[in-house]
Biopython code that builds the backbone (N, CA, C, O; Angstrom):
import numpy as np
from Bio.PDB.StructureBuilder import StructureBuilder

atoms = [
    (1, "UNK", "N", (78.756, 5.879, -101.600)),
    (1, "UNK", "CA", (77.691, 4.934, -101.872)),
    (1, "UNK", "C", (76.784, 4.748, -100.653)),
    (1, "UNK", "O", (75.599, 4.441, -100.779)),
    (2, "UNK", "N", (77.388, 4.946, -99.449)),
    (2, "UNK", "CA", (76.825, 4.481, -98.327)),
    (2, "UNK", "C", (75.649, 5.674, -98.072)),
    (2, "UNK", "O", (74.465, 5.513, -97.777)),
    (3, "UNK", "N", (76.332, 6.813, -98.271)),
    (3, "UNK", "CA", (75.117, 8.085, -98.340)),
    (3, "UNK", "C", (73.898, 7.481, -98.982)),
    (3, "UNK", "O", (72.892, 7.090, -98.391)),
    (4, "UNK", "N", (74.225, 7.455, -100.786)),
    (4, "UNK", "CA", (72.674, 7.183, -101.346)),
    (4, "UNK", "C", (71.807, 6.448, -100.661)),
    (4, "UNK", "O", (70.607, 6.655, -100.482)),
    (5, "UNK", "N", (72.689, 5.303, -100.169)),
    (5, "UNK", "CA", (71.618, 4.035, -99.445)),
    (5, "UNK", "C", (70.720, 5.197, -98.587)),
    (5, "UNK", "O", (69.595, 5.651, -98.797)),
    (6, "UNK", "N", (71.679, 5.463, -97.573)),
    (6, "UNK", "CA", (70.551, 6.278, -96.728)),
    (6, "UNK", "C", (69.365, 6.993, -96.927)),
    (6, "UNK", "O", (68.322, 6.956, -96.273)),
    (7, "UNK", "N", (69.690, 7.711, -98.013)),
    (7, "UNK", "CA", (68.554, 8.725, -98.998)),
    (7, "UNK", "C", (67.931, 8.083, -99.252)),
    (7, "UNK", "O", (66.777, 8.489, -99.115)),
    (8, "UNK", "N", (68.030, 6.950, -99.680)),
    (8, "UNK", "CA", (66.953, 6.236, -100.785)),
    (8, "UNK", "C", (66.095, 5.172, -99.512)),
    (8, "UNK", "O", (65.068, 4.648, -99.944)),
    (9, "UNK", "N", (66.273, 5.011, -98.779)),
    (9, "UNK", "CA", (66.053, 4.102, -97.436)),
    (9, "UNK", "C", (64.866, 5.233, -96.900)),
    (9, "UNK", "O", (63.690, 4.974, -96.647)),
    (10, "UNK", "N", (65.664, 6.780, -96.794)),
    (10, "UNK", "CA", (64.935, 7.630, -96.316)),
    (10, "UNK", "C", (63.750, 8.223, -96.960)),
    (10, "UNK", "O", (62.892, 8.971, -96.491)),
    (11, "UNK", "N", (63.904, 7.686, -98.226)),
    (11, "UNK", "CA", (62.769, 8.737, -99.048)),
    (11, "UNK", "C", (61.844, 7.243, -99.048)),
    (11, "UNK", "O", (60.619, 7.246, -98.925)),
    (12, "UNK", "N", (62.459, 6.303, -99.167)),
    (12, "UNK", "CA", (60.941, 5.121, -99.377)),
    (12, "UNK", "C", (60.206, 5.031, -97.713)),
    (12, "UNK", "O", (59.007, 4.755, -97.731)),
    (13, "UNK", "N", (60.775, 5.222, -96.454)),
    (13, "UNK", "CA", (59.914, 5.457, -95.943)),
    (13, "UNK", "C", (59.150, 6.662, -95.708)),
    (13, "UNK", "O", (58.067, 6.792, -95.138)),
    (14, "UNK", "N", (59.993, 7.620, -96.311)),
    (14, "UNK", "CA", (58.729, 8.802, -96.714)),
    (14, "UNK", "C", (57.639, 8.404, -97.288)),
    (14, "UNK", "O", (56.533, 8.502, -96.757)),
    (15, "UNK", "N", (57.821, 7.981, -98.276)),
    (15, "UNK", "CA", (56.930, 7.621, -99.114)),
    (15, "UNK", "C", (55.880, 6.739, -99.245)),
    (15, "UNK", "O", (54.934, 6.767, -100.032)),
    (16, "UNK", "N", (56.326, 5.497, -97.872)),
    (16, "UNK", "CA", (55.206, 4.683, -97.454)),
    (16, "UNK", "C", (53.977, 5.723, -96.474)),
    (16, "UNK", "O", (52.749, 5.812, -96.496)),
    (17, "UNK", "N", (55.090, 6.399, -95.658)),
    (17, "UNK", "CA", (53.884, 7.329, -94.564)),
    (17, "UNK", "C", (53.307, 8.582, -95.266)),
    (17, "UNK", "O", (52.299, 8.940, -94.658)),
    (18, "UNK", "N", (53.638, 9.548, -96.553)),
    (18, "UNK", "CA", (52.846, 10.142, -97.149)),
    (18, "UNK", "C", (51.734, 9.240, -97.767)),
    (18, "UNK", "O", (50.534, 9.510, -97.735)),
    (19, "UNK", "N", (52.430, 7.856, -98.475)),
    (19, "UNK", "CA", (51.320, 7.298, -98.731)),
    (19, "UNK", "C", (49.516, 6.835, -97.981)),
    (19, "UNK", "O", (48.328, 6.843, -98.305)),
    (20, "UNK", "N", (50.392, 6.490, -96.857)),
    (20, "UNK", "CA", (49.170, 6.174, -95.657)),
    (20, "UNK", "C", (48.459, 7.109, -95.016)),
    (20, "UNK", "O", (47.419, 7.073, -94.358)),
    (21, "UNK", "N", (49.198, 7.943, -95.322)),
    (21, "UNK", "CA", (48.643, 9.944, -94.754)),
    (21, "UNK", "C", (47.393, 10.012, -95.669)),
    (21, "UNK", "O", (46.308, 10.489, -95.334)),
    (22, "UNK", "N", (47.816, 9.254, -97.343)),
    (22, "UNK", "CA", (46.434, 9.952, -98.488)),
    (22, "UNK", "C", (45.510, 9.028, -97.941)),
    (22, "UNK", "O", (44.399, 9.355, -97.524)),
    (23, "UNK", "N", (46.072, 7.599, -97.938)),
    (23, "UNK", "CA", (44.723, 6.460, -97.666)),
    (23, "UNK", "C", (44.006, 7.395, -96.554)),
    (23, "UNK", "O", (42.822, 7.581, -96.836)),
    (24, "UNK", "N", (44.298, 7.834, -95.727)),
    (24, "UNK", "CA", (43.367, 7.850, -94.561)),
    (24, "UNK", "C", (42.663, 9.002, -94.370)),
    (24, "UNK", "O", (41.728, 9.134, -93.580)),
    (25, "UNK", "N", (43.388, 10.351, -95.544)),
    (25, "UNK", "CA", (42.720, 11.311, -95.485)),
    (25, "UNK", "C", (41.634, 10.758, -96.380)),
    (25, "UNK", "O", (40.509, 11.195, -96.136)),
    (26, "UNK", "N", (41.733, 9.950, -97.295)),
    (26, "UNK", "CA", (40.849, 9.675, -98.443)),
    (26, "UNK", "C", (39.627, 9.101, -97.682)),
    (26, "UNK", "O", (38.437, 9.315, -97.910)),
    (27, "UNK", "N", (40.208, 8.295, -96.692)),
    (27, "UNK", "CA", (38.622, 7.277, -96.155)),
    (27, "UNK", "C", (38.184, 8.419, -95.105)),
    (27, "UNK", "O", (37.075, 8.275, -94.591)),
    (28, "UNK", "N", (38.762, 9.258, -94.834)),
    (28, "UNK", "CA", (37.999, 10.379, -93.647)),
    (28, "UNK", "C", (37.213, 11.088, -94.898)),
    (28, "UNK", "O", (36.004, 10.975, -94.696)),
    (29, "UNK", "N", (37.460, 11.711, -96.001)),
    (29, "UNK", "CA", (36.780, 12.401, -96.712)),
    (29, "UNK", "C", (35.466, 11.349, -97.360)),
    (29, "UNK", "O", (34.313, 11.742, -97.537)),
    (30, "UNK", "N", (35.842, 10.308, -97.574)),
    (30, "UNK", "CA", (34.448, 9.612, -98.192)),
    (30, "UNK", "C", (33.442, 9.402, -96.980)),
    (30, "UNK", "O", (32.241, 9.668, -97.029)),
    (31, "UNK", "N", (34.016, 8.963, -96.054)),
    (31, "UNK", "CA", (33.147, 9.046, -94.561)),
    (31, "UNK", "C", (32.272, 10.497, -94.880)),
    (31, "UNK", "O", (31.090, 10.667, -95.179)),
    (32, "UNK", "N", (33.072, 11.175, -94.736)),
    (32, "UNK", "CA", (32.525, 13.279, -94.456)),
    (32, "UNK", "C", (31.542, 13.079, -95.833)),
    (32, "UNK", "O", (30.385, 13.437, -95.614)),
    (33, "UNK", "N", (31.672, 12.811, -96.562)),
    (33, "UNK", "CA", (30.726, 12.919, -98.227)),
    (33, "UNK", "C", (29.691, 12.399, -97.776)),
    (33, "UNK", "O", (28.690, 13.091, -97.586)),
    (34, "UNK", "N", (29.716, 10.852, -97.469)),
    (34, "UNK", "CA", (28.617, 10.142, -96.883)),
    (34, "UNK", "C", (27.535, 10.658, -96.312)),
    (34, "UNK", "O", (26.345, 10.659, -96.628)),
    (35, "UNK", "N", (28.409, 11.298, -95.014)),
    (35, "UNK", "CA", (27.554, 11.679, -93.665)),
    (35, "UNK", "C", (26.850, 12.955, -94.260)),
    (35, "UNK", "O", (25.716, 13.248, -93.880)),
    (36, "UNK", "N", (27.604, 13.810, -95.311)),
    (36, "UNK", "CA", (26.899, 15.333, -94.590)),
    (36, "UNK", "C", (26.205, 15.209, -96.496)),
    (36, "UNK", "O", (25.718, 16.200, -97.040)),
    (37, "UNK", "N", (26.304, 13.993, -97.131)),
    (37, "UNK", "CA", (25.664, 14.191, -98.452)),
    (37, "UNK", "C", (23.828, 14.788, -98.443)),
    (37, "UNK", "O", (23.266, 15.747, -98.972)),
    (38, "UNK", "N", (23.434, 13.846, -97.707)),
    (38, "UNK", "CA", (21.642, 14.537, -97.663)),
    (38, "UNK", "C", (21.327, 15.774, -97.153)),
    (38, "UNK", "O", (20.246, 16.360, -97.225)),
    (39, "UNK", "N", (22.951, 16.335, -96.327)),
    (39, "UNK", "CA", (22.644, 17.642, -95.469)),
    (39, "UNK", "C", (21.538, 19.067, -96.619)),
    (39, "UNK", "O", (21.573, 18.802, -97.821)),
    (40, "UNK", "N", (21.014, 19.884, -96.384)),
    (40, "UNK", "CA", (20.699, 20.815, -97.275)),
    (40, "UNK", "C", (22.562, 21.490, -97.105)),
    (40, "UNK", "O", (23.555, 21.004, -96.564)),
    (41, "UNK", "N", (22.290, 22.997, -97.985)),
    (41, "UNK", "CA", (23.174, 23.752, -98.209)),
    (41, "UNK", "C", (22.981, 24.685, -97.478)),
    (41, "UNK", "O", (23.972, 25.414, -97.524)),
    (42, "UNK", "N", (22.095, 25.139, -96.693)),
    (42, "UNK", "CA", (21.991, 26.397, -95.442)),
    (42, "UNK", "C", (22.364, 25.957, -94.324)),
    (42, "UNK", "O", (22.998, 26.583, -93.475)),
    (43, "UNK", "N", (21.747, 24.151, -94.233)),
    (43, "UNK", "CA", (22.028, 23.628, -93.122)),
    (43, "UNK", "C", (23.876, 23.520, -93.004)),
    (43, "UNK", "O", (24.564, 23.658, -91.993)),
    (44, "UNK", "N", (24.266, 23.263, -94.256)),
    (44, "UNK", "CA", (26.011, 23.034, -93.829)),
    (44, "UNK", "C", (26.513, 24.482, -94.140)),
    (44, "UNK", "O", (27.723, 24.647, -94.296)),
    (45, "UNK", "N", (25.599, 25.608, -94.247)),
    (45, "UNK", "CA", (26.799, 27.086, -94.302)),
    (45, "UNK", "C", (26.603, 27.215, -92.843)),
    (45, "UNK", "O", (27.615, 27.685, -92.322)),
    (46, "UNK", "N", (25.509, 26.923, -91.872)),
    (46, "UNK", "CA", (25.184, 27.329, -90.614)),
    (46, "UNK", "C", (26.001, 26.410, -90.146)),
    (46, "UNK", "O", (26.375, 26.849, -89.058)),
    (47, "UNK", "N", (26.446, 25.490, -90.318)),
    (47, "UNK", "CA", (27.892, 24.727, -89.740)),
    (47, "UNK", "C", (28.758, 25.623, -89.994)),
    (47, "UNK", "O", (29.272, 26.337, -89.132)),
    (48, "UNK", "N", (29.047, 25.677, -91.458)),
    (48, "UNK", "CA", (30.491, 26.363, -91.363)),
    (48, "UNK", "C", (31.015, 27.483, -90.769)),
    (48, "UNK", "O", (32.142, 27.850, -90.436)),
    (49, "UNK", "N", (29.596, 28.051, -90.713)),
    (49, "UNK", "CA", (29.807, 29.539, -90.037)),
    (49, "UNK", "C", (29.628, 29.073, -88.328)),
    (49, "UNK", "O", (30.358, 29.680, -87.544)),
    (50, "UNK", "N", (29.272, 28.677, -88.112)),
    (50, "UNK", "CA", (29.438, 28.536, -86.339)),
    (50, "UNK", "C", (30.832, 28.288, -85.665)),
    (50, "UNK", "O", (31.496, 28.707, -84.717)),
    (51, "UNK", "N", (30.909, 27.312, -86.750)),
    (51, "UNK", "CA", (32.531, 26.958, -86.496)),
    (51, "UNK", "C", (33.411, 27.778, -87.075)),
    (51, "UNK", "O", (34.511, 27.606, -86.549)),
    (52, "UNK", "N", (33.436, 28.490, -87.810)),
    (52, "UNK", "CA", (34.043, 29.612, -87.927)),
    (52, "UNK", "C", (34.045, 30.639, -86.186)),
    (52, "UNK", "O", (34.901, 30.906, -85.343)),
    (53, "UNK", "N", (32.912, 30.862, -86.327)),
    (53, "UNK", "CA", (33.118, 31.710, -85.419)),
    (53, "UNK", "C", (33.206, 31.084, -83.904)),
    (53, "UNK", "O", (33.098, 31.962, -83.048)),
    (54, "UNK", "N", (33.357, 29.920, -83.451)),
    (54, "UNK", "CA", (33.730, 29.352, -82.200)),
    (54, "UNK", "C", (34.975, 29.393, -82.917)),
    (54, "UNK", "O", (35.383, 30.540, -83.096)),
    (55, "UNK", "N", (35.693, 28.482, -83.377)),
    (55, "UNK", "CA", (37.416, 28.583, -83.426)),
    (55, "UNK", "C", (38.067, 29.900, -83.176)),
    (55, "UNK", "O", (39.065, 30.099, -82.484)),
    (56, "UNK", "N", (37.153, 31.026, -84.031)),
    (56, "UNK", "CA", (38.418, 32.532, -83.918)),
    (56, "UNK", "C", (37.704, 32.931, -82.641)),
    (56, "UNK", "O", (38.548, 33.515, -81.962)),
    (57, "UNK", "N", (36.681, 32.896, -82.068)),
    (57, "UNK", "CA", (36.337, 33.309, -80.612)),
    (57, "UNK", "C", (37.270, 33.129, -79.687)),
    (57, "UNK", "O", (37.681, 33.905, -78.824)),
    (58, "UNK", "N", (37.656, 31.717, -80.015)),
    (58, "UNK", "CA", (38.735, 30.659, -79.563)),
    (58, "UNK", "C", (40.055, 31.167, -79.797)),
    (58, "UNK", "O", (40.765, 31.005, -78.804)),
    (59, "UNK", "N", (40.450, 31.545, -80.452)),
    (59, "UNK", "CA", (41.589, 32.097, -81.009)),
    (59, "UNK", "C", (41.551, 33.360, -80.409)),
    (59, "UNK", "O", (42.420, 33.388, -79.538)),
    (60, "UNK", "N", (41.032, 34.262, -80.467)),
    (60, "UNK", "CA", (41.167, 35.579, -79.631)),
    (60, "UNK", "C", (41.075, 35.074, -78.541)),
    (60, "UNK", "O", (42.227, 35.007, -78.114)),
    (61, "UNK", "N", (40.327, 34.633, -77.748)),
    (61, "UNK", "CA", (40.510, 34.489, -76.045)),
    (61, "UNK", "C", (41.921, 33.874, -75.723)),
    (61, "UNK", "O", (42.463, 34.087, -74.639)),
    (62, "UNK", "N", (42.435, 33.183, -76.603)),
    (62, "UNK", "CA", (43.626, 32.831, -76.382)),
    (62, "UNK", "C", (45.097, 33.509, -76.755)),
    (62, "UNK", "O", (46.195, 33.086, -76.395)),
    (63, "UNK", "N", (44.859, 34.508, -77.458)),
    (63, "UNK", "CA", (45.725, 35.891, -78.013)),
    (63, "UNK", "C", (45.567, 36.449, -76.716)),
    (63, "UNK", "O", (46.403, 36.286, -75.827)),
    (64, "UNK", "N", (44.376, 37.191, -76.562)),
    (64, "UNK", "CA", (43.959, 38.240, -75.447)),
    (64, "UNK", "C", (45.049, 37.783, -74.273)),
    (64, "UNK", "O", (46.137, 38.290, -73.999)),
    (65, "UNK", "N", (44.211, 36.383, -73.545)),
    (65, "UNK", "CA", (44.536, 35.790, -72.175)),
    (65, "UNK", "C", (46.403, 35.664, -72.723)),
    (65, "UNK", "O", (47.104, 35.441, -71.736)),
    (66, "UNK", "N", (46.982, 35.738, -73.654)),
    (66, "UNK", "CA", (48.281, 35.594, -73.427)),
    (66, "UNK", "C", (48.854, 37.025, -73.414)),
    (66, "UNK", "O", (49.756, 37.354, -72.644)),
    (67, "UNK", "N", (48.319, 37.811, -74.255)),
    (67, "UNK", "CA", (48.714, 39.539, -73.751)),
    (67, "UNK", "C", (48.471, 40.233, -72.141)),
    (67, "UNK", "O", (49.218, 41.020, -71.560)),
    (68, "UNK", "N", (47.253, 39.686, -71.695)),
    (68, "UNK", "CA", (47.049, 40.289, -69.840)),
    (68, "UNK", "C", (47.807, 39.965, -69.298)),
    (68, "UNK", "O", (48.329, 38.863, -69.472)),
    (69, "UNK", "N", (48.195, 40.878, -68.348)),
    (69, "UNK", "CA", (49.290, 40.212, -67.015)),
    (69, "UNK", "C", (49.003, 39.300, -66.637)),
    (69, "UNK", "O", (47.779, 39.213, -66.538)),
    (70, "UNK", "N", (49.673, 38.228, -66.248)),
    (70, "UNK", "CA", (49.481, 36.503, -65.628)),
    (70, "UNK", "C", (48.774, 36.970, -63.914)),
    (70, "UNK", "O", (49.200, 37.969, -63.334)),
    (71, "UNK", "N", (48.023, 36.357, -63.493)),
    (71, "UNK", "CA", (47.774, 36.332, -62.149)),
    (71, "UNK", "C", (48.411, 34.861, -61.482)),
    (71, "UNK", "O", (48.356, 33.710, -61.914)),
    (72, "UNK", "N", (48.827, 35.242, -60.650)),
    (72, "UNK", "CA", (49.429, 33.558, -59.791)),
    (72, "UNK", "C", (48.034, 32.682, -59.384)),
    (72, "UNK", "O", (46.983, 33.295, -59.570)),
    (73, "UNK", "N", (47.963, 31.765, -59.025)),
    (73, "UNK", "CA", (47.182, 30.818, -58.557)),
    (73, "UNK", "C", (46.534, 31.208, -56.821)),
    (73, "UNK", "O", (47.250, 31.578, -55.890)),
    (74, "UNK", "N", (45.436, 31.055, -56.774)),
    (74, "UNK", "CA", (44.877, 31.702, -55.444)),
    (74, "UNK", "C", (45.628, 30.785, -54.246)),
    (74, "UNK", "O", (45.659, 29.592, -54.551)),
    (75, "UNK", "N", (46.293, 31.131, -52.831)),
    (75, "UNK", "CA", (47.098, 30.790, -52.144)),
    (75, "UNK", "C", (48.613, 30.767, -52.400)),
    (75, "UNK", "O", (49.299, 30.238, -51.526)),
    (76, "UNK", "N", (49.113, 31.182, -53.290)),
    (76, "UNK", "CA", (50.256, 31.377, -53.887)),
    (76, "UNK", "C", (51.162, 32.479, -53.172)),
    (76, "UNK", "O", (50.418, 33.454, -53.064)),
    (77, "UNK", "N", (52.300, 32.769, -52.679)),
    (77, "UNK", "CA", (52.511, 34.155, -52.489)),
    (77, "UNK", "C", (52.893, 35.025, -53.311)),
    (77, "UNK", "O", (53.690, 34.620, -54.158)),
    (78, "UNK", "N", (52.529, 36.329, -53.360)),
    (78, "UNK", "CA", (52.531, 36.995, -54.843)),
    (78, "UNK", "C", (53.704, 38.028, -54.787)),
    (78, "UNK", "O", (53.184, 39.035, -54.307)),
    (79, "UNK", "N", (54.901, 38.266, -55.010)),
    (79, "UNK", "CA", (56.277, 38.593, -55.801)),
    (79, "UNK", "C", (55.607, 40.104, -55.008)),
    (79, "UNK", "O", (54.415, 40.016, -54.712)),
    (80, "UNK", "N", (56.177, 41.191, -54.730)),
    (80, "UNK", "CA", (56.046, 42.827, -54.653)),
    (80, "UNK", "C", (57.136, 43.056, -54.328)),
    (80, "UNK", "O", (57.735, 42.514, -53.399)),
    (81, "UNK", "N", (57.703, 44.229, -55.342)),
    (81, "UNK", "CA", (58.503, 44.785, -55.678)),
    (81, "UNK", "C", (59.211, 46.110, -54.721)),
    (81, "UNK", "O", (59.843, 47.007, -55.279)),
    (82, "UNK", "N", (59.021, 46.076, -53.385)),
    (82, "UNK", "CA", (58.964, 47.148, -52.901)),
    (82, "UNK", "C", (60.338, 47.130, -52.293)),
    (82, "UNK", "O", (60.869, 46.112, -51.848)),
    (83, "UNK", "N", (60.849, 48.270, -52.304)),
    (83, "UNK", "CA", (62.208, 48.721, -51.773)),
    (83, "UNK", "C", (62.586, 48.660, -50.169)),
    (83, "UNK", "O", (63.795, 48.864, -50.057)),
    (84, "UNK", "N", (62.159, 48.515, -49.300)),
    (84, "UNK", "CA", (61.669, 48.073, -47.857)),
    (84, "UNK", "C", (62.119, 46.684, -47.606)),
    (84, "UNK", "O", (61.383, 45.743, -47.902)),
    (85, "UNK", "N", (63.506, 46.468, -46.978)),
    (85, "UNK", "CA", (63.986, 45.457, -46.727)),
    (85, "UNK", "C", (62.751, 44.312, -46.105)),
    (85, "UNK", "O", (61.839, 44.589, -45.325)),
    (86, "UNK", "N", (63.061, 42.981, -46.722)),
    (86, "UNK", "CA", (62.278, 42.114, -45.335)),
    (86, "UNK", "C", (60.337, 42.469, -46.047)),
    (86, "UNK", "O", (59.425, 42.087, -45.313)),
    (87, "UNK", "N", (60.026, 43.043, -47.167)),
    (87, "UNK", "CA", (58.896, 43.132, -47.206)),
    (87, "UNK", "C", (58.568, 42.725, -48.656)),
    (87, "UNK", "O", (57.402, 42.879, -49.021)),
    (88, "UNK", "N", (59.630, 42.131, -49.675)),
    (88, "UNK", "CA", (59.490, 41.769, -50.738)),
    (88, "UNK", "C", (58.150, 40.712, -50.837)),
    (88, "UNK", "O", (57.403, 40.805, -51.811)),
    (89, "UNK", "N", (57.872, 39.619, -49.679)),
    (89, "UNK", "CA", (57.108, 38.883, -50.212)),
    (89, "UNK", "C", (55.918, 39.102, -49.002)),
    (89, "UNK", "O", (56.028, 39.252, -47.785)),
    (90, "UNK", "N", (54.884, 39.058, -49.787)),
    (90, "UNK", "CA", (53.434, 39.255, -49.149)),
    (90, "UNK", "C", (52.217, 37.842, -49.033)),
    (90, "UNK", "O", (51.828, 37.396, -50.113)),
    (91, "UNK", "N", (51.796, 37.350, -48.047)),
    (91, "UNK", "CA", (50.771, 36.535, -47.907)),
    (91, "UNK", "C", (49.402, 36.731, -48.395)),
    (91, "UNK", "O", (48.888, 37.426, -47.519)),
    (92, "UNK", "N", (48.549, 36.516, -49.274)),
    (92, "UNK", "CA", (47.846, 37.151, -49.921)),
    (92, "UNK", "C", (46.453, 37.027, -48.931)),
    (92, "UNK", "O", (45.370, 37.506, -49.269)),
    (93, "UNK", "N", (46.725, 36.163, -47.416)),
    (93, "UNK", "CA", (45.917, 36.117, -46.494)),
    (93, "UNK", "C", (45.935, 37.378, -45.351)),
    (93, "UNK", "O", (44.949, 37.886, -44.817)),
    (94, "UNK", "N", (47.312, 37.710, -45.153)),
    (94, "UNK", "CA", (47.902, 38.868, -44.084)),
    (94, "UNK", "C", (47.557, 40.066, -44.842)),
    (94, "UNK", "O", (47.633, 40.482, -45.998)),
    (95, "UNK", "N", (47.170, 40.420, -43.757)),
    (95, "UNK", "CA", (47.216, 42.732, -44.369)),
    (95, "UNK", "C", (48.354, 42.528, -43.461)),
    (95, "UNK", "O", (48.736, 41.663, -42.672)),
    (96, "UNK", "N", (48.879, 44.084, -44.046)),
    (96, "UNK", "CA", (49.672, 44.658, -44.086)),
    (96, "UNK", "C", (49.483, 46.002, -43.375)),
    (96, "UNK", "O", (50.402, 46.821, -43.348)),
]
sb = StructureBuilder()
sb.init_structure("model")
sb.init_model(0)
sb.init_chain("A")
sb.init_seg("    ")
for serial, (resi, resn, name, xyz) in enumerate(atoms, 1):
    if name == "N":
        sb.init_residue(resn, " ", resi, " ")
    sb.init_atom(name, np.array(xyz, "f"), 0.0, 1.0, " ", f" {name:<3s}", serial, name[0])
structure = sb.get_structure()
């Protein structure tokens, strides 16, 4: 018995916060109707399409920049891999 309580405890506050999820998508969408109602229809495809294409611009630079090798931060010392005791780490100010 003690289970159901829980379920049923658990699903009514589901059910209050899906509820408040619709109210508020509902008053954001009548807001959006409002605002963009007098817009023409070229004027809101030239929205949609801009923003189309800033988000996936957006989206690839952020694919890309996670596929390139990472660079460290400028003053950082940078990791080299070299077999030469005593010379693993390099000052990115010092030659060598």
């Amino acid at each position: 018995m003690k289970a159901t309580k829980e379920i049923d405890t658990r699903q009514n506050s589901d059910n209050e916060l899906s509820k408040l999820l619709c109210e508020g998508a509902q008053k954001c969408a009548g807001h959006l109707n409002r605002f963009f109602a007098d817009w023409k229809a070229v004027r809101l495809k030239i929205l949609l399409l801009s923003f189309c294409l800033f988000t996936g611009g957006y989206c690839l630079f952020l694919i890309i920049n996670g596929l390139l090798p990472a660079k460290g931060p400028p003053g950082q010392p940078i990791v080299q891999h070299l077999n030469v005791p005593g010379k693993q780490f390099s000052h990115p100010n010092k030659k060598q």
